[in-house]
mmJSON file of the N, C-alpha and C atoms, coordinates in Angstrom:
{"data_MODEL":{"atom_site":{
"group_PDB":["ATOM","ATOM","ATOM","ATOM","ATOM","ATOM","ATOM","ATOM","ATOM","ATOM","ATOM","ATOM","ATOM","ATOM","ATOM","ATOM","ATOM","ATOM","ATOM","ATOM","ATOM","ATOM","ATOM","ATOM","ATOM","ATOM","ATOM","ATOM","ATOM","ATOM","ATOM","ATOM","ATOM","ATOM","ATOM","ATOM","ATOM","ATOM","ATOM","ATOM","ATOM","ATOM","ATOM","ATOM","ATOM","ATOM","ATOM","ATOM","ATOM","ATOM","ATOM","ATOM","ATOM","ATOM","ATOM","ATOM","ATOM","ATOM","ATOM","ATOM","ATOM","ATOM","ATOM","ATOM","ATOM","ATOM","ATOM","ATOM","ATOM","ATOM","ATOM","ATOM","ATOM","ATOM","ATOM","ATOM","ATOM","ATOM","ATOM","ATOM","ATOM","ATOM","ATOM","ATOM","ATOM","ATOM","ATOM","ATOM","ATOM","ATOM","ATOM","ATOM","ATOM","ATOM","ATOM","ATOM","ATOM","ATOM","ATOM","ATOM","ATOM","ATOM","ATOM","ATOM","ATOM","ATOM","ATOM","ATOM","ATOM","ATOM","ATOM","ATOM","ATOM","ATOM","ATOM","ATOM","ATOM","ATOM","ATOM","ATOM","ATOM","ATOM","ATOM","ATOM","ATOM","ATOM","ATOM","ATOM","ATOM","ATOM","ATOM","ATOM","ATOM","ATOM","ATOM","ATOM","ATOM","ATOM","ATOM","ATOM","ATOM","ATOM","ATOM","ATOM","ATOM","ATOM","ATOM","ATOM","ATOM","ATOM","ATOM","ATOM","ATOM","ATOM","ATOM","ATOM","ATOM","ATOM","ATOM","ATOM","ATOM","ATOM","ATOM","ATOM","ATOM","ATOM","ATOM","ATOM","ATOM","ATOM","ATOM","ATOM","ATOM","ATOM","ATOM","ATOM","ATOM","ATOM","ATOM","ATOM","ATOM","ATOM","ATOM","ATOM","ATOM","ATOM","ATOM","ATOM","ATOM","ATOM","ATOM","ATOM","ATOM","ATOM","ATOM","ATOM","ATOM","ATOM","ATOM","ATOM","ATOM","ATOM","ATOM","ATOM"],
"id":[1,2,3,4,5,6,7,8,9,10,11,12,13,14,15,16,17,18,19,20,21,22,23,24,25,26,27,28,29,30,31,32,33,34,35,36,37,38,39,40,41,42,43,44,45,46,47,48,49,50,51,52,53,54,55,56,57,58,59,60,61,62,63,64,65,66,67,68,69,70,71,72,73,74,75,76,77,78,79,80,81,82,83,84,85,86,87,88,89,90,91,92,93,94,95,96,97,98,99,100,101,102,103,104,105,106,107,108,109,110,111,112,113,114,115,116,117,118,119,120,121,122,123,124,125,126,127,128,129,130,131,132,133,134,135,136,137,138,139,140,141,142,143,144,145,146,147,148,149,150,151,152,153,154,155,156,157,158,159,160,161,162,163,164,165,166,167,168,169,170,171,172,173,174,175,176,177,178,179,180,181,182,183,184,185,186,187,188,189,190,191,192,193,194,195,196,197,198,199,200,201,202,203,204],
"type_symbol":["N","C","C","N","C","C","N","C","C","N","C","C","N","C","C","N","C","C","N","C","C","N","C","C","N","C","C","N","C","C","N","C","C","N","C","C","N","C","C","N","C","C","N","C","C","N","C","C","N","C","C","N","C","C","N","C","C","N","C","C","N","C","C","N","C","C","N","C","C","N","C","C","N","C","C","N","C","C","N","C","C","N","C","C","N","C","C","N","C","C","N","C","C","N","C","C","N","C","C","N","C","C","N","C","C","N","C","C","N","C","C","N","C","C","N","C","C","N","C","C","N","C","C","N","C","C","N","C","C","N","C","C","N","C","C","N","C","C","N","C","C","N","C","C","N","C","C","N","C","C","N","C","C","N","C","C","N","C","C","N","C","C","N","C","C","N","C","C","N","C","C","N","C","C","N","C","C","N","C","C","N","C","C","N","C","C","N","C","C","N","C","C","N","C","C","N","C","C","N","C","C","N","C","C"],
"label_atom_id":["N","CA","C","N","CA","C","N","CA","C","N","CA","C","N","CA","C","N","CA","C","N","CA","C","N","CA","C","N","CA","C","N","CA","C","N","CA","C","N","CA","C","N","CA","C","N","CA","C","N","CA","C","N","CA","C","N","CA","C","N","CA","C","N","CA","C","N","CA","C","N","CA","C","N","CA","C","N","CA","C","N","CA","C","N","CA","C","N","CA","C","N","CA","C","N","CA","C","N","CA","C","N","CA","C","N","CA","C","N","CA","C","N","CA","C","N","CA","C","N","CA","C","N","CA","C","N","CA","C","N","CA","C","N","CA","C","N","CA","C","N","CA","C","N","CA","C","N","CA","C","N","CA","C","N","CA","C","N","CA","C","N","CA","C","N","CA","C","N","CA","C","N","CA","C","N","CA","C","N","CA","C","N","CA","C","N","CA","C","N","CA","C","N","CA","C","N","CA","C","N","CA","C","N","CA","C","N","CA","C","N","CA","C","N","CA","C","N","CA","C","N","CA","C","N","CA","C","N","CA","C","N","CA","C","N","CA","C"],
"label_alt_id":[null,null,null,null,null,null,null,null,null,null,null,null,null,null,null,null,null,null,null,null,null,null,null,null,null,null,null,null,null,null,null,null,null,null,null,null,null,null,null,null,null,null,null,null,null,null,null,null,null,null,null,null,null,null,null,null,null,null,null,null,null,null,null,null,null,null,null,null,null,null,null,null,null,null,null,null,null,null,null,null,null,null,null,null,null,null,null,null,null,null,null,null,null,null,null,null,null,null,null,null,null,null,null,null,null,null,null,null,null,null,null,null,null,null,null,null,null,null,null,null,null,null,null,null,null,null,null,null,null,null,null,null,null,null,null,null,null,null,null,null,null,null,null,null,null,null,null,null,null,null,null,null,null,null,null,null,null,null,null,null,null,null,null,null,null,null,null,null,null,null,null,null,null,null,null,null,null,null,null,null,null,null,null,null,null,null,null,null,null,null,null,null,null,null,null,null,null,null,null,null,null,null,null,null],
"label_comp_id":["UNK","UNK","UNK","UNK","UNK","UNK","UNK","UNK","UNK","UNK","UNK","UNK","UNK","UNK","UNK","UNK","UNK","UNK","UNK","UNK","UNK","UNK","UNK","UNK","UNK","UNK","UNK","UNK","UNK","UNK","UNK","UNK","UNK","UNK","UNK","UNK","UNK","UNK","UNK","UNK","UNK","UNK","UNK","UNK","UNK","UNK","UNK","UNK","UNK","UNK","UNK","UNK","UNK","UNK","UNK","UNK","UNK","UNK","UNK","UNK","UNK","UNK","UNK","UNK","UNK","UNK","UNK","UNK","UNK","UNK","UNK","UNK","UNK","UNK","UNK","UNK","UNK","UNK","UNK","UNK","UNK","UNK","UNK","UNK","UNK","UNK","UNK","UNK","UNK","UNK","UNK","UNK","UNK","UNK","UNK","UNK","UNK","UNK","UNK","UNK","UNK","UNK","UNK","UNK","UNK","UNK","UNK","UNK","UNK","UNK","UNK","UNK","UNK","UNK","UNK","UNK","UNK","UNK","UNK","UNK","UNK","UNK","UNK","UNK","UNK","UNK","UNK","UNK","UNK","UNK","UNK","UNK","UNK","UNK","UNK","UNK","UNK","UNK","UNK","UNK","UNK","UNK","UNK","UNK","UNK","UNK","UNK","UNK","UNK","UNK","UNK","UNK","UNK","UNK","UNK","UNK","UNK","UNK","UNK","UNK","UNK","UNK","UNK","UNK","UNK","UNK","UNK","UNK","UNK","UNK","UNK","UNK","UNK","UNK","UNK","UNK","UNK","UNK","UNK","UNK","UNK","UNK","UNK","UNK","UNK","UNK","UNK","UNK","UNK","UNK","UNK","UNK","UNK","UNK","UNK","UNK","UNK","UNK","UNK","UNK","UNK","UNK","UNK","UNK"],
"label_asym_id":["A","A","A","A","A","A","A","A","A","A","A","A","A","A","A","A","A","A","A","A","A","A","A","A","A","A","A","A","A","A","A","A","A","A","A","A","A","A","A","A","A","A","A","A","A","A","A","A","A","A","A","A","A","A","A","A","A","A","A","A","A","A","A","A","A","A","A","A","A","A","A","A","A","A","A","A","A","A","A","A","A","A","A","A","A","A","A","A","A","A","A","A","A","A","A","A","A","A","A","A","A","A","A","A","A","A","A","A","A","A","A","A","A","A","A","A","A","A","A","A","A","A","A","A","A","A","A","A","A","A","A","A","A","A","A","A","A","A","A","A","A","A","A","A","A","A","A","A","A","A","A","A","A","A","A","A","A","A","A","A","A","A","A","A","A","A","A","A","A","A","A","A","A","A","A","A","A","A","A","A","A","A","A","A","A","A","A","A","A","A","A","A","A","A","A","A","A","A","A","A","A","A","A","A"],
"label_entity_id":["1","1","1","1","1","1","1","1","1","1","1","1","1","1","1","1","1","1","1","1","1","1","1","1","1","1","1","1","1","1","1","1","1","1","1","1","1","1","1","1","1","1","1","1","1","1","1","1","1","1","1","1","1","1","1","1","1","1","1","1","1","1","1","1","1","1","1","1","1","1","1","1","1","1","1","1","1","1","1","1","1","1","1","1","1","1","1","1","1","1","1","1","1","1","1","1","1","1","1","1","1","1","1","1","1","1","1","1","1","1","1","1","1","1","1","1","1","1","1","1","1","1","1","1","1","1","1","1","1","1","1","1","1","1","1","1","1","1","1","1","1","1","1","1","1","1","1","1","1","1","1","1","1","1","1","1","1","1","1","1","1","1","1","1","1","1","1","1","1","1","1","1","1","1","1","1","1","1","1","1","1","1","1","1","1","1","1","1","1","1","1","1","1","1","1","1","1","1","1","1","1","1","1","1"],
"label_seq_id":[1,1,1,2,2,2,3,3,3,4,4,4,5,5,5,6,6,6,7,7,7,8,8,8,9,9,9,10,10,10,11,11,11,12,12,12,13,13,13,14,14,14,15,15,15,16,16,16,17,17,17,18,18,18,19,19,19,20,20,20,21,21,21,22,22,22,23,23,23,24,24,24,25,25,25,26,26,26,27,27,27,28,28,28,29,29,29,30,30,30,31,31,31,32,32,32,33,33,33,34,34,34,35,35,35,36,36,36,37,37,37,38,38,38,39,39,39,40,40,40,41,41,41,42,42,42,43,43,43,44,44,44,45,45,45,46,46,46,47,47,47,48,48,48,49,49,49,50,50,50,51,51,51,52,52,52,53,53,53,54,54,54,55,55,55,56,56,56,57,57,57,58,58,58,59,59,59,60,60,60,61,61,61,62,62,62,63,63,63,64,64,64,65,65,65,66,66,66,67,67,67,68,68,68],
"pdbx_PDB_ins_code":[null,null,null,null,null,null,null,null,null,null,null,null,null,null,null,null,null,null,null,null,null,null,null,null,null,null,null,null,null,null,null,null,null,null,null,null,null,null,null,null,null,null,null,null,null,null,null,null,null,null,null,null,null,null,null,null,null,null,null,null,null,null,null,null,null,null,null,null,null,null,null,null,null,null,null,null,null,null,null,null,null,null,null,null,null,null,null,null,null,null,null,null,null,null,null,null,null,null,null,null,null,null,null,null,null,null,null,null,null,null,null,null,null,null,null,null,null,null,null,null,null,null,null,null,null,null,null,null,null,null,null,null,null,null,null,null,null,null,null,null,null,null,null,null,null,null,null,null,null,null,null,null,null,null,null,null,null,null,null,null,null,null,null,null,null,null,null,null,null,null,null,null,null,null,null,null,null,null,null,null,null,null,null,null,null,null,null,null,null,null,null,null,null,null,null,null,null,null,null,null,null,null,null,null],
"Cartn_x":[11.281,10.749,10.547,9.454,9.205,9.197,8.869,9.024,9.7,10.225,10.492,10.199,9.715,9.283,10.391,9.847,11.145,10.405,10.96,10.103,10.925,10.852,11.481,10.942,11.902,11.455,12.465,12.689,13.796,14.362,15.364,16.558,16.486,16.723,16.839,18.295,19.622,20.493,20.193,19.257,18.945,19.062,18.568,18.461,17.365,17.373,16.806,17.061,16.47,16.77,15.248,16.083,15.136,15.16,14.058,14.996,14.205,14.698,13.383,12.542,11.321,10.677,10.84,11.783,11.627,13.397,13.721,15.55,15.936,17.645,18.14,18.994,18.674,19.208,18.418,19.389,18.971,20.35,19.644,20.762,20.452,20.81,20.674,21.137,20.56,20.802,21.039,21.117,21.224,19.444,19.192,18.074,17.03,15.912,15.114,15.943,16.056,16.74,18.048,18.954,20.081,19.582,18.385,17.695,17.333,16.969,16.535,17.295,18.712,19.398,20.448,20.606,21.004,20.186,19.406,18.137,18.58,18.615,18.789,20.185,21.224,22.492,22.536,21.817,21.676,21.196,19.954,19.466,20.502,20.589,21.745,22.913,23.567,24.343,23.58,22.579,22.262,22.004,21.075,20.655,21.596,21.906,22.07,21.479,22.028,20.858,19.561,19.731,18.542,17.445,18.21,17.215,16.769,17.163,17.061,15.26,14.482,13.047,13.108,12.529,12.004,11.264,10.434,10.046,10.439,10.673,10.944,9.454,9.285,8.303,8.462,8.518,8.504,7.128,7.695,6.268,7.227,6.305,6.888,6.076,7.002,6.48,6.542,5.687,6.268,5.301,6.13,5.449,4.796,3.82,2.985,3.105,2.852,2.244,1.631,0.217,-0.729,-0.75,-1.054,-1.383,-2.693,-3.55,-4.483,-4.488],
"Cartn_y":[-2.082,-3.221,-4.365,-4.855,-5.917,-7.334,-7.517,-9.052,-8.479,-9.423,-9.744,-11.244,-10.873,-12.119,-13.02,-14.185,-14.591,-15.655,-15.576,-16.269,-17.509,-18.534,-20.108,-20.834,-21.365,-21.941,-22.941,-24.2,-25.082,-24.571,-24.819,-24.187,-25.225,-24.769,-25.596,-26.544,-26.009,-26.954,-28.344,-27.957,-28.932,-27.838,-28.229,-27.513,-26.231,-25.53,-24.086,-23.282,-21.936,-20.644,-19.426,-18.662,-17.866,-16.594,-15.551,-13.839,-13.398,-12.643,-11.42,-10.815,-10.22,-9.093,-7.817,-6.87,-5.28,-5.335,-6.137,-5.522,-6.877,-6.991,-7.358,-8.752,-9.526,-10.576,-11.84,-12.489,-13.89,-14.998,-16.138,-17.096,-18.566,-19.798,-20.862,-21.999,-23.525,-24.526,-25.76,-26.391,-27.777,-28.457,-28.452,-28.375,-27.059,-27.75,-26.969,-26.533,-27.383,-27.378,-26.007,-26.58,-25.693,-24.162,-24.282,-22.723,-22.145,-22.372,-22.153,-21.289,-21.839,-21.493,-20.655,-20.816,-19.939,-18.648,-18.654,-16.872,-16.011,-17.207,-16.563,-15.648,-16.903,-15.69,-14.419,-14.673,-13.67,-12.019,-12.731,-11.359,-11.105,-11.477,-11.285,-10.275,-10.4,-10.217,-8.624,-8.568,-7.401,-6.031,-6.732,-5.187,-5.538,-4.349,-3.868,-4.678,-5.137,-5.32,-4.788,-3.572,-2.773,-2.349,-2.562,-2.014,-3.739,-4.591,-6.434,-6.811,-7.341,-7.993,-8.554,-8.993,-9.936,-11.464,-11.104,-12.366,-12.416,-13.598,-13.981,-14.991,-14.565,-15.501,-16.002,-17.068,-18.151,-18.516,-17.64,-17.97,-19.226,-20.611,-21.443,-21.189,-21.303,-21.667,-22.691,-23.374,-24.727,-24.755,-24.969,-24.844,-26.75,-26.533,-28.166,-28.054,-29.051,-29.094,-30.389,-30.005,-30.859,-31.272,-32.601,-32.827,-33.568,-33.552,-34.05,-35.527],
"Cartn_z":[7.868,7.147,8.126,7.772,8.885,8.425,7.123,6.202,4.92,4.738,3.082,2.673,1.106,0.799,-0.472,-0.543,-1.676,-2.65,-3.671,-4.925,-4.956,-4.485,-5.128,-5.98,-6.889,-8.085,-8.143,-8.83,-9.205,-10.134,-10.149,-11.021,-11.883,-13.164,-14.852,-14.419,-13.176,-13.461,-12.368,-11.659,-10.714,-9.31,-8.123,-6.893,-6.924,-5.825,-6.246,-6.395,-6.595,-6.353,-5.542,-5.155,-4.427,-4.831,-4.999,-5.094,-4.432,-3.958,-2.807,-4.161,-3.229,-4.472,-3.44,-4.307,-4.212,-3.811,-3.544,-3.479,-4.221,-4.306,-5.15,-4.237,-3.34,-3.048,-3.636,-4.313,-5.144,-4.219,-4.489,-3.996,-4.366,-4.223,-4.58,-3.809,-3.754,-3.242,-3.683,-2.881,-3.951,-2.993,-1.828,-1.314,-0.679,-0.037,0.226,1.652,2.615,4.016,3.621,2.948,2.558,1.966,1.458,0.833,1.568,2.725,3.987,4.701,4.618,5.522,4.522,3.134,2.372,2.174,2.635,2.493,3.711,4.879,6.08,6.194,5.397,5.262,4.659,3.391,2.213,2.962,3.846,4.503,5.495,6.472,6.994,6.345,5.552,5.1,4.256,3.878,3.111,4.063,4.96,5.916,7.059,7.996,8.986,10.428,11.193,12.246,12.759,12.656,12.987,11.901,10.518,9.471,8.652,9.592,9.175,9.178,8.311,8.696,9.474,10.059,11.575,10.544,9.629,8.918,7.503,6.998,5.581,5.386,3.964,3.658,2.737,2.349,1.493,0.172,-1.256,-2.114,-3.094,-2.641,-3.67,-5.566,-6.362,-7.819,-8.554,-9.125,-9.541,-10.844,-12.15,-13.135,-13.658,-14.116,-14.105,-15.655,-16.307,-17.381,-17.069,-18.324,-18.089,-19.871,-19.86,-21.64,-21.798,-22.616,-23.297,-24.226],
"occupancy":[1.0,1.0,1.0,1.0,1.0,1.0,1.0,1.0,1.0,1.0,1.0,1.0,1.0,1.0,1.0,1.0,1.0,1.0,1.0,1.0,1.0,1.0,1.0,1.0,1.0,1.0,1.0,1.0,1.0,1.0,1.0,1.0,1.0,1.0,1.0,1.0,1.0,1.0,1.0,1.0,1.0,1.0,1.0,1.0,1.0,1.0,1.0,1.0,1.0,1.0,1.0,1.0,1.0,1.0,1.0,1.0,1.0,1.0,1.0,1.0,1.0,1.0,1.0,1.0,1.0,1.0,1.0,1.0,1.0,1.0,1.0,1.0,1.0,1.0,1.0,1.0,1.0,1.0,1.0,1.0,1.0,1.0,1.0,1.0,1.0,1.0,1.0,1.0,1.0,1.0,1.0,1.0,1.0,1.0,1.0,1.0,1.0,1.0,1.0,1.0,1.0,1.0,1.0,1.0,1.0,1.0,1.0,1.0,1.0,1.0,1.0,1.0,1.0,1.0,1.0,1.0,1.0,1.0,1.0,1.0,1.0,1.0,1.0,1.0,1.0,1.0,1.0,1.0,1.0,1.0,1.0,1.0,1.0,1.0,1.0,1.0,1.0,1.0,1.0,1.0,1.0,1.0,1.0,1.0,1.0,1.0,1.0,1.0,1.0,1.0,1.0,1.0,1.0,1.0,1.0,1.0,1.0,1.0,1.0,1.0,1.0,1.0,1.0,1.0,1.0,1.0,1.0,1.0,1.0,1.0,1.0,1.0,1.0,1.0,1.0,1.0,1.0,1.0,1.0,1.0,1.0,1.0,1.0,1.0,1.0,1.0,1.0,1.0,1.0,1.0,1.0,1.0,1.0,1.0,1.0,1.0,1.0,1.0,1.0,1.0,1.0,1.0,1.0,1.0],
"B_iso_or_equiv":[0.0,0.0,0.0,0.0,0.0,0.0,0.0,0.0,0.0,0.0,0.0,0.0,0.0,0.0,0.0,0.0,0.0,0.0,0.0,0.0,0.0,0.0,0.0,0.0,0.0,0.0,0.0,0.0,0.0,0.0,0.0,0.0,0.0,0.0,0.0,0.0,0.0,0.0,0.0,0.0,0.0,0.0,0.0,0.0,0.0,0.0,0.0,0.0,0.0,0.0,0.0,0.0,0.0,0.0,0.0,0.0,0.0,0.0,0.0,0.0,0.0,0.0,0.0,0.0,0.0,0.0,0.0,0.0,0.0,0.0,0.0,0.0,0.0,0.0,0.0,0.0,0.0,0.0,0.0,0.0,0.0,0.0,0.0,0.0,0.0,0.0,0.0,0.0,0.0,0.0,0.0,0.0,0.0,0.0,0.0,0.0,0.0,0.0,0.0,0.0,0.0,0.0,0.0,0.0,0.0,0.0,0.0,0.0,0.0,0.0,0.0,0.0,0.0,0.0,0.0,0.0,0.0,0.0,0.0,0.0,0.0,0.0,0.0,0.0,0.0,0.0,0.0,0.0,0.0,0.0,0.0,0.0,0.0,0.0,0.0,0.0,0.0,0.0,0.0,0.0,0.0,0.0,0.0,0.0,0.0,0.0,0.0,0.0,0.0,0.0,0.0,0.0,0.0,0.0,0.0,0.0,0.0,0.0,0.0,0.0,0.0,0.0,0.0,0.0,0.0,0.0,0.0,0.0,0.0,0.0,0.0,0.0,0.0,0.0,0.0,0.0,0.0,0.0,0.0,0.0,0.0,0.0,0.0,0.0,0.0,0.0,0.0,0.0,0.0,0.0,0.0,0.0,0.0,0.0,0.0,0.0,0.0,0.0,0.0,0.0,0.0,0.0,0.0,0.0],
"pdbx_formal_charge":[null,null,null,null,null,null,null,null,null,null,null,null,null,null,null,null,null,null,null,null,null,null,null,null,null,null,null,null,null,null,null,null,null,null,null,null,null,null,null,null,null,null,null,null,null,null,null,null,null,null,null,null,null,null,null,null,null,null,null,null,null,null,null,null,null,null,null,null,null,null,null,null,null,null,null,null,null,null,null,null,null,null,null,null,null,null,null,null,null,null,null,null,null,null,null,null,null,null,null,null,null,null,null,null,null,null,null,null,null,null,null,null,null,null,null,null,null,null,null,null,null,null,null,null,null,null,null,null,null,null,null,null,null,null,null,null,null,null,null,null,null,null,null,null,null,null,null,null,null,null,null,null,null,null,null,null,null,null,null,null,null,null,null,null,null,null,null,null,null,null,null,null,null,null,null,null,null,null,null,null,null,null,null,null,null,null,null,null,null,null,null,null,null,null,null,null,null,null,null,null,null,null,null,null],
"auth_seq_id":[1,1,1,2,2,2,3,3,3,4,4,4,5,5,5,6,6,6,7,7,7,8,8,8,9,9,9,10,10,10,11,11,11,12,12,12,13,13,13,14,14,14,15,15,15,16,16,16,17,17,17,18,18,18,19,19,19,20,20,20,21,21,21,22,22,22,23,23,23,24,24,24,25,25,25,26,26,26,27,27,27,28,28,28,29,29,29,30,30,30,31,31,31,32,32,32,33,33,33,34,34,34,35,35,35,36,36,36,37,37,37,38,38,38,39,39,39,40,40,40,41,41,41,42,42,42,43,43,43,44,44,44,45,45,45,46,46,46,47,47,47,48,48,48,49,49,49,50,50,50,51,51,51,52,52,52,53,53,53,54,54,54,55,55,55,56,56,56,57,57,57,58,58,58,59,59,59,60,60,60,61,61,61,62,62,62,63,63,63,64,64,64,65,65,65,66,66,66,67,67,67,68,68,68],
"auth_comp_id":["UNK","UNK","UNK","UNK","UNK","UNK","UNK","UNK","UNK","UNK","UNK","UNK","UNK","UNK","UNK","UNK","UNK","UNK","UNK","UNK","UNK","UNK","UNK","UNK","UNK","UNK","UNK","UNK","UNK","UNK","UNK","UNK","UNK","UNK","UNK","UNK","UNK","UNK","UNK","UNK","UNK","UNK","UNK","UNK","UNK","UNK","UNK","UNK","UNK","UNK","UNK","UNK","UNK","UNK","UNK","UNK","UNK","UNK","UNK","UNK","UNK","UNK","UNK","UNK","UNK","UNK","UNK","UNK","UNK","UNK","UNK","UNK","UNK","UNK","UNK","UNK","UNK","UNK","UNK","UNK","UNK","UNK","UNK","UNK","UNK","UNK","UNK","UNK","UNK","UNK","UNK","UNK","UNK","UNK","UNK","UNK","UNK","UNK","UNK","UNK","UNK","UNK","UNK","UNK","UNK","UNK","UNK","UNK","UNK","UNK","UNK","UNK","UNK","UNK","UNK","UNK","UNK","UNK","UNK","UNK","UNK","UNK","UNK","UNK","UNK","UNK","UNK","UNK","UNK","UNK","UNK","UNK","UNK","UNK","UNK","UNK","UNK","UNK","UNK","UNK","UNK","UNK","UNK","UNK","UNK","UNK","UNK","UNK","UNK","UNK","UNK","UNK","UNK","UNK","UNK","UNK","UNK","UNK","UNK","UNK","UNK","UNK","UNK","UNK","UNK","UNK","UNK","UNK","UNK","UNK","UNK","UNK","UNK","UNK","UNK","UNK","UNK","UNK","UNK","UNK","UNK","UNK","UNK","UNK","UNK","UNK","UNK","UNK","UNK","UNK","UNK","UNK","UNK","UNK","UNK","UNK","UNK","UNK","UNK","UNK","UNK","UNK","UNK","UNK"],
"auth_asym_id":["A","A","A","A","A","A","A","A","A","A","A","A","A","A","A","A","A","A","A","A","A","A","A","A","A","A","A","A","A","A","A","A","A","A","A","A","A","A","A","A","A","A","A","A","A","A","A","A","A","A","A","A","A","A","A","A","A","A","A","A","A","A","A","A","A","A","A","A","A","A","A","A","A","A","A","A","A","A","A","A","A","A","A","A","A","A","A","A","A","A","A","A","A","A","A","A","A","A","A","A","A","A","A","A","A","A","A","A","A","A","A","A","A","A","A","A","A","A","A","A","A","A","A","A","A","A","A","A","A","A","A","A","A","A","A","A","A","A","A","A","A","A","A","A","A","A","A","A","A","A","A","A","A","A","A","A","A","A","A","A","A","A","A","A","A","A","A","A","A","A","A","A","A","A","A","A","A","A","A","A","A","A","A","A","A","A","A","A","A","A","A","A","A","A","A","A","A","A","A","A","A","A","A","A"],
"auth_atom_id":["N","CA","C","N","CA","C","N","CA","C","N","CA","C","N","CA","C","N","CA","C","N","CA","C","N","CA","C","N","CA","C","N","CA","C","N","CA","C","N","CA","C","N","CA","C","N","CA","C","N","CA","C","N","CA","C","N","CA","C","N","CA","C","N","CA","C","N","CA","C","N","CA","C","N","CA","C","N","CA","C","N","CA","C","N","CA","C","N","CA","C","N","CA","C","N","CA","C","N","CA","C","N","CA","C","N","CA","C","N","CA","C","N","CA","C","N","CA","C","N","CA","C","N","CA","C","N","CA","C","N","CA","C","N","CA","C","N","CA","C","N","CA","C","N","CA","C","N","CA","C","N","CA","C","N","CA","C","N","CA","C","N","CA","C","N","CA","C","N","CA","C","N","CA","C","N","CA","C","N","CA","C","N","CA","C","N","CA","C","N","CA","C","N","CA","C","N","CA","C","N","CA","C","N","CA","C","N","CA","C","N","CA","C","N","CA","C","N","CA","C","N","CA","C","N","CA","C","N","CA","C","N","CA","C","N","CA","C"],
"pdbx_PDB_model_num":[1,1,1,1,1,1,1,1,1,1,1,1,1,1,1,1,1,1,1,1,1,1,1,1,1,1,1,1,1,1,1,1,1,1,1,1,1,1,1,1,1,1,1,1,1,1,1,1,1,1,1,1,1,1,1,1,1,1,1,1,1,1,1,1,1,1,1,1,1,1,1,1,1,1,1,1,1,1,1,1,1,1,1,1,1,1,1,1,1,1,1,1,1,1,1,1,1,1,1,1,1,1,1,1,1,1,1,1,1,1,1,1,1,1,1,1,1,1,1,1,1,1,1,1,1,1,1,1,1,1,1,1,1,1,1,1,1,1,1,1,1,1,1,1,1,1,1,1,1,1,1,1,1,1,1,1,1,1,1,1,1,1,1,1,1,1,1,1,1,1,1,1,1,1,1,1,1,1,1,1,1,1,1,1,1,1,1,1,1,1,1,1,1,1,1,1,1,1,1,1,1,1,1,1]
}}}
């Protein structure tokens, strides 16, 4: 595997959250800086050195509402 990607969204209690798509690491912050560096552990911590991505990518979501 060479990237994994991660879905961030703001969390309903305040801060964010992130989850990869296709495996099962989710995690959370109170900032963006700290989410950052909370993903980096997360992967870390899931694969192996050798079976680790080389890139993370970052898909932000941010829901709008618009009114009339």
């Amino acid at each position: 595997m060479n990237e994994i990607i991660f879905i961030v969204e703001e969390s309903l209690e305040g801060g964010y959250e992130a989850r990869a798509l296709g495996t099962s690491i989710h995690t959370e912050a109170e900032n963006l800086i700290e989410l950052k560096d909370s993903i980096k552990d997360a992967v870390k911590c899931h694969y192996d050195e050798n079976e680790r991505p080389h890139i993370i990518k970052l898909h932000y979501v941010r829901d709008e509402v618009i009114t009339l």
